[in-house]
Jmol script that loads the backbone (N, CA, C; Angstrom):
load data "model"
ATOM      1  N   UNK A   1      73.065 -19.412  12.889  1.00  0.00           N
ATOM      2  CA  UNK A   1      74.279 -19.652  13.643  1.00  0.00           C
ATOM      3  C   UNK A   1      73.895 -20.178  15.018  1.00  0.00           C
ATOM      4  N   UNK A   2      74.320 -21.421  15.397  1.00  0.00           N
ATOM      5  CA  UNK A   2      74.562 -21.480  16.666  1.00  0.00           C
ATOM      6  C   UNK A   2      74.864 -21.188  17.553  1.00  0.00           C
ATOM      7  N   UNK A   3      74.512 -20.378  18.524  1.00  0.00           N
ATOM      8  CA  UNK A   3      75.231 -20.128  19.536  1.00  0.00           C
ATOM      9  C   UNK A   3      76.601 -20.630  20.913  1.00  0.00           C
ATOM     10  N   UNK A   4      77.155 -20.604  20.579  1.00  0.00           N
ATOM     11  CA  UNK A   4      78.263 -21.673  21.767  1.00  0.00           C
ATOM     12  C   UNK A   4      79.040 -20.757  22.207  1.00  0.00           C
ATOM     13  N   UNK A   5      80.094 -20.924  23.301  1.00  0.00           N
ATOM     14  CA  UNK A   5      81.021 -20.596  23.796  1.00  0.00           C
ATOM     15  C   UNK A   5      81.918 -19.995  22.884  1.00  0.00           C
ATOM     16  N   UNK A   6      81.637 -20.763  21.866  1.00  0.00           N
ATOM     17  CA  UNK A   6      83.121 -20.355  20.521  1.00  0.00           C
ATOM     18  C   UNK A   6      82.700 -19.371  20.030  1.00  0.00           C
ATOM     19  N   UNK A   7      81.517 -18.531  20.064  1.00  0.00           N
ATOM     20  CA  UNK A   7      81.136 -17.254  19.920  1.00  0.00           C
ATOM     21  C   UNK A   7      82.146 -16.363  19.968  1.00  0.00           C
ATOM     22  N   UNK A   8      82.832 -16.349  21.062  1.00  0.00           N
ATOM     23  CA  UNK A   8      83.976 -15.649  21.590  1.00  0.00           C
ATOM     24  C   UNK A   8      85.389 -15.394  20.468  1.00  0.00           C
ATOM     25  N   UNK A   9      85.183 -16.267  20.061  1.00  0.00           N
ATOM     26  CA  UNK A   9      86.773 -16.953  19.014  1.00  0.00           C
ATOM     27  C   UNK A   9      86.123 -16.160  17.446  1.00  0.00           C
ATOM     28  N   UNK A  10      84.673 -15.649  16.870  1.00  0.00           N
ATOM     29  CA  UNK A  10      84.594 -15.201  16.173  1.00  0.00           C
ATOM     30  C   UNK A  10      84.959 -13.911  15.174  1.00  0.00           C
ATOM     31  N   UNK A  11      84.861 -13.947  14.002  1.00  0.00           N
ATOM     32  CA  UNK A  11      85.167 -12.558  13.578  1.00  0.00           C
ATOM     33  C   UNK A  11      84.426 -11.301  14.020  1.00  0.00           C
ATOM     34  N   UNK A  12      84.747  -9.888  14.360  1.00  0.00           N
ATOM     35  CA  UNK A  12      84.151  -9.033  14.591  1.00  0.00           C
ATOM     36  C   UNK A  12      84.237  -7.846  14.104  1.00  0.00           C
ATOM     37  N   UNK A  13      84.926  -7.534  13.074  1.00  0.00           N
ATOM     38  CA  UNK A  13      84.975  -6.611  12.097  1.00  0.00           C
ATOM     39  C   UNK A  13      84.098  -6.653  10.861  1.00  0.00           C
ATOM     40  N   UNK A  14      83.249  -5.743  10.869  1.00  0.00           N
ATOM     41  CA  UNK A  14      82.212  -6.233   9.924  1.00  0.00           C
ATOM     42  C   UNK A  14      80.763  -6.412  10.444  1.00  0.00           C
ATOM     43  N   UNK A  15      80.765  -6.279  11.528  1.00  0.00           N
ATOM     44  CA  UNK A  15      79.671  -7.023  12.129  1.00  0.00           C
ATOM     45  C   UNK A  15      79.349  -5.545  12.871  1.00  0.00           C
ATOM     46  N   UNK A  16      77.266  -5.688  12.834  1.00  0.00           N
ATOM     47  CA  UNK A  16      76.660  -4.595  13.580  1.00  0.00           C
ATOM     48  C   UNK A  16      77.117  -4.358  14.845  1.00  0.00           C
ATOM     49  N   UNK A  17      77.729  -4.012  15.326  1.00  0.00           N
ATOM     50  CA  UNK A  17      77.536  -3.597  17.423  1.00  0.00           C
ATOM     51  C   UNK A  17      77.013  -2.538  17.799  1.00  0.00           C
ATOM     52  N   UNK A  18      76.691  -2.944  19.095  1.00  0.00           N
ATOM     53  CA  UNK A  18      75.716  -1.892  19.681  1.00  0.00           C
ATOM     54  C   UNK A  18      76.034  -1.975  21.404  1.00  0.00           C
ATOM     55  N   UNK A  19      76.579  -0.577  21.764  1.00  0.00           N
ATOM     56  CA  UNK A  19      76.961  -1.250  23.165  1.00  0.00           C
ATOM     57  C   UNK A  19      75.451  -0.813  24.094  1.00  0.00           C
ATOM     58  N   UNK A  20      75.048  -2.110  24.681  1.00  0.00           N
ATOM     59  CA  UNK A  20      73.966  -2.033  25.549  1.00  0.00           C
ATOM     60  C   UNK A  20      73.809  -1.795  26.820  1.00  0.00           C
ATOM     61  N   UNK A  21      75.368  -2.230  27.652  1.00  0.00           N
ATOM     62  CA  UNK A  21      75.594  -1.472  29.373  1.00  0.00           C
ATOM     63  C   UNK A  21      77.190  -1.251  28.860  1.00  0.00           C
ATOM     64  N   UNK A  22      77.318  -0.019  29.928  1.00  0.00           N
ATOM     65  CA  UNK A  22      78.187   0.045  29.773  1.00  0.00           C
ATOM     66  C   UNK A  22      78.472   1.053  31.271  1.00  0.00           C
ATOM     67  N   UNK A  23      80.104   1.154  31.944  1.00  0.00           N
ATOM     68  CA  UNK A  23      80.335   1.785  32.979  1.00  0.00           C
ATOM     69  C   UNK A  23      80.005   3.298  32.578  1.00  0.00           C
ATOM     70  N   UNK A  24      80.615   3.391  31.558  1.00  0.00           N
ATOM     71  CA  UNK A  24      80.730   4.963  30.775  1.00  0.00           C
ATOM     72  C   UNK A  24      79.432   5.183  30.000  1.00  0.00           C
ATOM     73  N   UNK A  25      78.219   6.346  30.835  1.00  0.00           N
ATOM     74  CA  UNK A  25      77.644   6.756  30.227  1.00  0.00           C
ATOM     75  C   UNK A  25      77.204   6.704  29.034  1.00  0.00           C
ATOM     76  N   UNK A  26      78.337   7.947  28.592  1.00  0.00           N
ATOM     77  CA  UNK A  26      78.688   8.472  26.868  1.00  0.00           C
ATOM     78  C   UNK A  26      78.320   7.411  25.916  1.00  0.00           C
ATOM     79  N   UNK A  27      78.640   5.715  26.724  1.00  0.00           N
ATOM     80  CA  UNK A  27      79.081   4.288  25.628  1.00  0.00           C
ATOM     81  C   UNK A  27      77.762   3.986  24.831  1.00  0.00           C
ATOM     82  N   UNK A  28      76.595   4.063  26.510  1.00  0.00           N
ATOM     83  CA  UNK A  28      75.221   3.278  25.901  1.00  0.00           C
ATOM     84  C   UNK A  28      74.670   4.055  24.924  1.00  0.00           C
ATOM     85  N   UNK A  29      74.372   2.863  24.087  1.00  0.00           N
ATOM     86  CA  UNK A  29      73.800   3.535  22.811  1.00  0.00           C
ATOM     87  C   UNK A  29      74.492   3.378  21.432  1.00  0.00           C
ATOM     88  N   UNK A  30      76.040   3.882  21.633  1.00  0.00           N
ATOM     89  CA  UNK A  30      76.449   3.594  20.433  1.00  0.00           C
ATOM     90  C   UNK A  30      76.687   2.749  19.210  1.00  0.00           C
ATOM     91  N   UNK A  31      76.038   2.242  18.155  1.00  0.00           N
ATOM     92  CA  UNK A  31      76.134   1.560  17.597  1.00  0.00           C
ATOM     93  C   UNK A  31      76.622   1.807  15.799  1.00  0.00           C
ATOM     94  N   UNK A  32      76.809   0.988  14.569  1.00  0.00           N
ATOM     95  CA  UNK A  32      77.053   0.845  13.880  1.00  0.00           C
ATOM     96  C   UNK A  32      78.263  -0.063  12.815  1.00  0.00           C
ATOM     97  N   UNK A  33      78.579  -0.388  12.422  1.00  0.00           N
ATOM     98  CA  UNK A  33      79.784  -1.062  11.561  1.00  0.00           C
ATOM     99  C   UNK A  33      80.769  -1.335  12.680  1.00  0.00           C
ATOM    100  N   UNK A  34      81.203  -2.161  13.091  1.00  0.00           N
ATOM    101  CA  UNK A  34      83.086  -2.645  13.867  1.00  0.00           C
ATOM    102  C   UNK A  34      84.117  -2.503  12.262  1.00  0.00           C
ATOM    103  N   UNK A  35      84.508  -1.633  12.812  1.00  0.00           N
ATOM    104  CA  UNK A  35      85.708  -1.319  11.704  1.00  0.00           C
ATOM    105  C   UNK A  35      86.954  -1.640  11.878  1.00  0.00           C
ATOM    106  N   UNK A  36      87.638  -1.746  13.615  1.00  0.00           N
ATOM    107  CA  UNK A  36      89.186  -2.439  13.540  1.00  0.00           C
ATOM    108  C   UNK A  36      88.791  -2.623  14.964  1.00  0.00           C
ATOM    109  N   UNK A  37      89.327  -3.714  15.569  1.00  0.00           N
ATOM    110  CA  UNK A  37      89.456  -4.103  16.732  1.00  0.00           C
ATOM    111  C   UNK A  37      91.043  -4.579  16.761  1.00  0.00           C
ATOM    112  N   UNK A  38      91.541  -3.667  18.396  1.00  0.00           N
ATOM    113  CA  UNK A  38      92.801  -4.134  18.991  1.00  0.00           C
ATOM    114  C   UNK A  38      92.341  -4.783  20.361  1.00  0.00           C
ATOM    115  N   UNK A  39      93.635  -4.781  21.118  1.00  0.00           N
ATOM    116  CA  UNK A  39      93.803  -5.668  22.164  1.00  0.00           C
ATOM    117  C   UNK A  39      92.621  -5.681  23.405  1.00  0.00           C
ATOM    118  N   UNK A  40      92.988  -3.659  23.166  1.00  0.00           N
ATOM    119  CA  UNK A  40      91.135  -3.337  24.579  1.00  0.00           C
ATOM    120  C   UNK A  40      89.883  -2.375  23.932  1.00  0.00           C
ATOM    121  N   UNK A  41      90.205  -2.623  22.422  1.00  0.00           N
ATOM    122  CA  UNK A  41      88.906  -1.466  22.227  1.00  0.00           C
ATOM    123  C   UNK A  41      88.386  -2.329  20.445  1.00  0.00           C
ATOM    124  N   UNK A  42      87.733  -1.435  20.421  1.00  0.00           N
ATOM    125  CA  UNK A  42      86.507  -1.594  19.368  1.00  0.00           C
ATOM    126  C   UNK A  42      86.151  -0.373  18.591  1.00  0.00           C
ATOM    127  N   UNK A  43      86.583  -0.230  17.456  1.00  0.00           N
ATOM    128  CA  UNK A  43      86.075   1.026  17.012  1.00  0.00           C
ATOM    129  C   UNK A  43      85.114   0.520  15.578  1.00  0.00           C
ATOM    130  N   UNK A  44      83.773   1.489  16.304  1.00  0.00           N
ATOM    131  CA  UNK A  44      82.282   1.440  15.415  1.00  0.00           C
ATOM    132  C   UNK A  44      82.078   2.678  14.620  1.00  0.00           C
ATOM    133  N   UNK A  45      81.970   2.679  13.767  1.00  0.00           N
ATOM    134  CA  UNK A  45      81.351   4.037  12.966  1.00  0.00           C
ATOM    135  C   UNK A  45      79.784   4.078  13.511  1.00  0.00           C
ATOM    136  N   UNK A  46      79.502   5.503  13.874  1.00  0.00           N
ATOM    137  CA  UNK A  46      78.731   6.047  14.642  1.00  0.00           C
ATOM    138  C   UNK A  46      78.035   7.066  13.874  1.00  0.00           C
ATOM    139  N   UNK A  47      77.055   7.420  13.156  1.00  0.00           N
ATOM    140  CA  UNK A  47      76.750   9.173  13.111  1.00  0.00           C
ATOM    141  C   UNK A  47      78.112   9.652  11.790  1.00  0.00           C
ATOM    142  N   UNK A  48      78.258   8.889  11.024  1.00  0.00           N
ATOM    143  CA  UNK A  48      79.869   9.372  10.341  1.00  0.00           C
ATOM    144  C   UNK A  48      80.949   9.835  11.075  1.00  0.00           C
ATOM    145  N   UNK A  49      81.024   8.869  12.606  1.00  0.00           N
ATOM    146  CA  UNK A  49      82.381   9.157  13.109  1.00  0.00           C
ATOM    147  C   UNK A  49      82.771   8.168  13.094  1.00  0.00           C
ATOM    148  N   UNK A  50      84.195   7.469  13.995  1.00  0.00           N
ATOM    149  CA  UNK A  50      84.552   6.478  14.200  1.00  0.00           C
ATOM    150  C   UNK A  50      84.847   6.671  15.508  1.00  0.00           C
ATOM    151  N   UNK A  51      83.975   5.593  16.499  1.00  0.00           N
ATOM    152  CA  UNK A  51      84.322   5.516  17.928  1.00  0.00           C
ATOM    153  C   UNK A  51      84.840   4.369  18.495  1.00  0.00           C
ATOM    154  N   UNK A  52      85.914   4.778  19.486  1.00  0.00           N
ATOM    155  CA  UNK A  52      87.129   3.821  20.023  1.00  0.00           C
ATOM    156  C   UNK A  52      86.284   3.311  21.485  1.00  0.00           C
ATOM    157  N   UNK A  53      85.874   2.064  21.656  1.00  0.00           N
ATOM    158  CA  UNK A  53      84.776   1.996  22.563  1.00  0.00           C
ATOM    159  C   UNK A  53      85.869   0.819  23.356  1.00  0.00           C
ATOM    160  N   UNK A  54      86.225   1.301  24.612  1.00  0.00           N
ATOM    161  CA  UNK A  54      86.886   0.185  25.369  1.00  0.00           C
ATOM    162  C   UNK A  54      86.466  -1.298  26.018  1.00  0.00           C
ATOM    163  N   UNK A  55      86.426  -2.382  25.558  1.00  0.00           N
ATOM    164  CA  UNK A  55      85.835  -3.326  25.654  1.00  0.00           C
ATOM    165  C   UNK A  55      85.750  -3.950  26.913  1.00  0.00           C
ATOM    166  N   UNK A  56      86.627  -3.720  27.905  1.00  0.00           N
ATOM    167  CA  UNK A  56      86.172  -3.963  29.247  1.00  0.00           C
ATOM    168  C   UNK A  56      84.834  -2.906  30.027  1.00  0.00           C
ATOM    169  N   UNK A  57      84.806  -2.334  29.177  1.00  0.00           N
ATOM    170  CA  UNK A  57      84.180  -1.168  29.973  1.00  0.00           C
ATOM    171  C   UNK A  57      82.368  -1.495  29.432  1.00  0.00           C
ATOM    172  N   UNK A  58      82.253  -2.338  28.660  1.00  0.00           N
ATOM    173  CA  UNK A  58      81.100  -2.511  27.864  1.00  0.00           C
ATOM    174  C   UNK A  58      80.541  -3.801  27.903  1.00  0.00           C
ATOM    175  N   UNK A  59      79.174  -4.056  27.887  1.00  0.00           N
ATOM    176  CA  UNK A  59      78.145  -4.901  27.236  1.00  0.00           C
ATOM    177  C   UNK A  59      78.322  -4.820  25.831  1.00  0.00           C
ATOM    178  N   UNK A  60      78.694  -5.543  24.653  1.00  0.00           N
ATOM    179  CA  UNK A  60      78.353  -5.606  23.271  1.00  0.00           C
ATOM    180  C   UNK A  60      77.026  -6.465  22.916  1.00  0.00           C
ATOM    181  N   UNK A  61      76.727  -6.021  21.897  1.00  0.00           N
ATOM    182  CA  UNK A  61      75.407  -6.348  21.314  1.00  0.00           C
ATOM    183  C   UNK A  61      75.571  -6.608  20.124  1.00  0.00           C
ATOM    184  N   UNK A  62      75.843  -7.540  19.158  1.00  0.00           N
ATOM    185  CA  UNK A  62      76.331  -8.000  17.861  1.00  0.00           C
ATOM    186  C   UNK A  62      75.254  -8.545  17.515  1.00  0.00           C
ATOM    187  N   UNK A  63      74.904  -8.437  15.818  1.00  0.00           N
ATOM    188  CA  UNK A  63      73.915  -8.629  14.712  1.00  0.00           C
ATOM    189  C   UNK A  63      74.911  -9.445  13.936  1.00  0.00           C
ATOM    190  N   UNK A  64      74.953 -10.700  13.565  1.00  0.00           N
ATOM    191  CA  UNK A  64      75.928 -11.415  12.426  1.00  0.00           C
ATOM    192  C   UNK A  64      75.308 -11.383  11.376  1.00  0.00           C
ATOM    193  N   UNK A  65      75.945 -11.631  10.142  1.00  0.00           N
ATOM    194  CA  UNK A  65      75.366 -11.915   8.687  1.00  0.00           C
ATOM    195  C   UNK A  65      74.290 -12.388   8.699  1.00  0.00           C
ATOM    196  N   UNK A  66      73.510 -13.708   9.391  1.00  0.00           N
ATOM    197  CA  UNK A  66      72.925 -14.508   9.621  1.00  0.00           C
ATOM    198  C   UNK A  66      71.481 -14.248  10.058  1.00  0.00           C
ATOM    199  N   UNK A  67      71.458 -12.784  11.039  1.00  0.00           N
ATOM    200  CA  UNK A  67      70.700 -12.367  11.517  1.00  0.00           C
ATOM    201  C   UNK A  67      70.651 -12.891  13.063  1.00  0.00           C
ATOM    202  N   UNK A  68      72.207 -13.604  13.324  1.00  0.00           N
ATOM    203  CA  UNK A  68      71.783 -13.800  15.072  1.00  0.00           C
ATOM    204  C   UNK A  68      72.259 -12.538  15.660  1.00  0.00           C
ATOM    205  N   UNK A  69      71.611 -12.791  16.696  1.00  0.00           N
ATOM    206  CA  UNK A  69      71.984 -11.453  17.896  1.00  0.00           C
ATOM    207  C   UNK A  69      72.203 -11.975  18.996  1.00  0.00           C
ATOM    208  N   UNK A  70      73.608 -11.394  19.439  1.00  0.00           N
ATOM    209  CA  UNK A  70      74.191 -12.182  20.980  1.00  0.00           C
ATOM    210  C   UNK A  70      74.639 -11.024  21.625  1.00  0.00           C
ATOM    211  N   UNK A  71      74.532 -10.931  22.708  1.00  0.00           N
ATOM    212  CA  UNK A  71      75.164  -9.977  23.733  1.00  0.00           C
ATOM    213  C   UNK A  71      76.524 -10.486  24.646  1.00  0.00           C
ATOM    214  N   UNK A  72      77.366  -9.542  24.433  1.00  0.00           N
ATOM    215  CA  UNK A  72      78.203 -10.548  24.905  1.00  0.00           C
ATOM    216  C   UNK A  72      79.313  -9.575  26.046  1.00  0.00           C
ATOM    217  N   UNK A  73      79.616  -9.938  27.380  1.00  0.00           N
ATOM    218  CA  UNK A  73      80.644  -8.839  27.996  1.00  0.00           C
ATOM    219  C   UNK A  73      81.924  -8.817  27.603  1.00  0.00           C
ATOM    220  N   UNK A  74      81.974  -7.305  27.301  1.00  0.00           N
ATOM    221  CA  UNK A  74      83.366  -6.827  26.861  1.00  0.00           C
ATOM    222  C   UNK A  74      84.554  -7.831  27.455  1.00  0.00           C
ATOM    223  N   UNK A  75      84.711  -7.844  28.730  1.00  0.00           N
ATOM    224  CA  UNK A  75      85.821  -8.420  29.496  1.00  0.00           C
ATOM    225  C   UNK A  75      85.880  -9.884  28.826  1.00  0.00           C
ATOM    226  N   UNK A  76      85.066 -10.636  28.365  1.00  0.00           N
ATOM    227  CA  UNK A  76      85.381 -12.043  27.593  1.00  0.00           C
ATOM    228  C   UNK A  76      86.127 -11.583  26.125  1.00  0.00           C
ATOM    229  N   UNK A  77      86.486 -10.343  26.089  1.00  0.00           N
ATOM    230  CA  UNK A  77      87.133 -10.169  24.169  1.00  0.00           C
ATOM    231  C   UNK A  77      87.989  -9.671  24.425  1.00  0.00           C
ATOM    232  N   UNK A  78      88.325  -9.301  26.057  1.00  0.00           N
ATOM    233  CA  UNK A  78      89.923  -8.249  26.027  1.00  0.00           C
ATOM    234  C   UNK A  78      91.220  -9.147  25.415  1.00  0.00           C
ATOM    235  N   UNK A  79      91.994  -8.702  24.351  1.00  0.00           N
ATOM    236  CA  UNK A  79      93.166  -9.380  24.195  1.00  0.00           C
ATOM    237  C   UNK A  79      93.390  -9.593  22.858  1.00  0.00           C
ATOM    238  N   UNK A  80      94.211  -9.646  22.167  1.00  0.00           N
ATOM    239  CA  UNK A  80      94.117  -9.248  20.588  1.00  0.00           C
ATOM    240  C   UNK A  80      93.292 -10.290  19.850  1.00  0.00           C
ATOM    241  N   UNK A  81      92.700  -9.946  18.950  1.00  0.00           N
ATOM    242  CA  UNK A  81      91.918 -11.101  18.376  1.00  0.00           C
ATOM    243  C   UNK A  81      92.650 -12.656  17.715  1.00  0.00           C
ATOM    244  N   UNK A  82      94.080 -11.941  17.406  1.00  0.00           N
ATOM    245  CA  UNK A  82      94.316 -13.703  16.858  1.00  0.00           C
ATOM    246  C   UNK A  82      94.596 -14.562  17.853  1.00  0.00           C
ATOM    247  N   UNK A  83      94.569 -13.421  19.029  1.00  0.00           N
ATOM    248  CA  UNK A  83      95.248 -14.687  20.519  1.00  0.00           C
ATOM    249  C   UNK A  83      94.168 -14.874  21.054  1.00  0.00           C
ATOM    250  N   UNK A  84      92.600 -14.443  21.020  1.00  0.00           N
ATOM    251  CA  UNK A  84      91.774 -14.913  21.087  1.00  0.00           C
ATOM    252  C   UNK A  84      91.109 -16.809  20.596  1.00  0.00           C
ATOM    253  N   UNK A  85      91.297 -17.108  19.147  1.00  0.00           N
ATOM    254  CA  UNK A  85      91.401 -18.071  18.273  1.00  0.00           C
ATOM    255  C   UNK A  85      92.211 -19.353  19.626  1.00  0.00           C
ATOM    256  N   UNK A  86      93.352 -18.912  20.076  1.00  0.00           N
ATOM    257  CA  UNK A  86      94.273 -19.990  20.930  1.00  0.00           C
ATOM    258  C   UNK A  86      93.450 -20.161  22.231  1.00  0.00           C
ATOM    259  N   UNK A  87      92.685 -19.151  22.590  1.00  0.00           N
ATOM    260  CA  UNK A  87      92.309 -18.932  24.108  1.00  0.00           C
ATOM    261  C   UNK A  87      91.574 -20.069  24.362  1.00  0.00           C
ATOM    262  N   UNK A  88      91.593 -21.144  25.178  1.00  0.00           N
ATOM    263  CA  UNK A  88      90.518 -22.270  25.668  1.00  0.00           C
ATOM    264  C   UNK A  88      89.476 -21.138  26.765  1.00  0.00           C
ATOM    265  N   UNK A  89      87.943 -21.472  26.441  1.00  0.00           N
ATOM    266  CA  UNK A  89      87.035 -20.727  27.283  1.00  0.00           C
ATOM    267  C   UNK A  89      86.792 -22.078  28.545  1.00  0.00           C
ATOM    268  N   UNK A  90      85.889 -21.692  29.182  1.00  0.00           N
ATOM    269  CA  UNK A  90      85.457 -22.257  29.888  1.00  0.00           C
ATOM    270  C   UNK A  90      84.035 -22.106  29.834  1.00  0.00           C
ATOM    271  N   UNK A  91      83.033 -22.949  29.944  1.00  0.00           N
ATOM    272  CA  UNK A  91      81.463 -22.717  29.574  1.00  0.00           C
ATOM    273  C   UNK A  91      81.103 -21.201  30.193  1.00  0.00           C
ATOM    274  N   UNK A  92      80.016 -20.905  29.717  1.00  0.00           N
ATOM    275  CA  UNK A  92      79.706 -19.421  30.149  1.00  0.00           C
ATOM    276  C   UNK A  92      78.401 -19.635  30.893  1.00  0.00           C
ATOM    277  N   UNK A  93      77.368 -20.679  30.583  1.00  0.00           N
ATOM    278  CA  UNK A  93      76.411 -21.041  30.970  1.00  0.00           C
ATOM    279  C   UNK A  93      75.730 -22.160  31.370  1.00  0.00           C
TER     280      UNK A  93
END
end "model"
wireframe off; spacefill off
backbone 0.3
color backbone group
């Protein structure tokens, strides 16, 4: 997979995460399965739980099918995912 801007516009349910900074302590560290994403959070199965991880508040760390790995800040995914798809980015780098 290529990496681009449109990273952002991707699917994320399904996919490894791992939050790598985060404001909240408790966050770093947690990783496993994205099971439903809403407007400000992310919930990963953890340890056989399911954790509601607030996406402004976080660094994500995503593994795709593919085997890429991108890190990406929470605050670029706040907002429901299909209104994500419409969102024009602006380069990141």
């Amino acid at each position: 997979m290529k990496v681009t801007t449109d990273i952002i516009r991707d699917e994320f349910i399904g996919t490894e995460g791992r939050v790598a900074e985060s404001r909240h302590e408790d966050y770093v560290g947690i990783s496993g399965e994205v099971v439903d994403e809403t407007k400000n959070t992310f919930t990963i199965t953890h340890g056989g739980k399911q954790k509601s991880i607030l996406k402004e508040a976080a660094v994500f760390r995503f593994k795709f099918s593919d085997g890429t790995i991108v890190e990406i800040d929470g605050k670029l995914l706040v907002g429901r995912p299909e209104d994500r798809l419409k969102k024009s980015i602006k380069r990141l780098w």
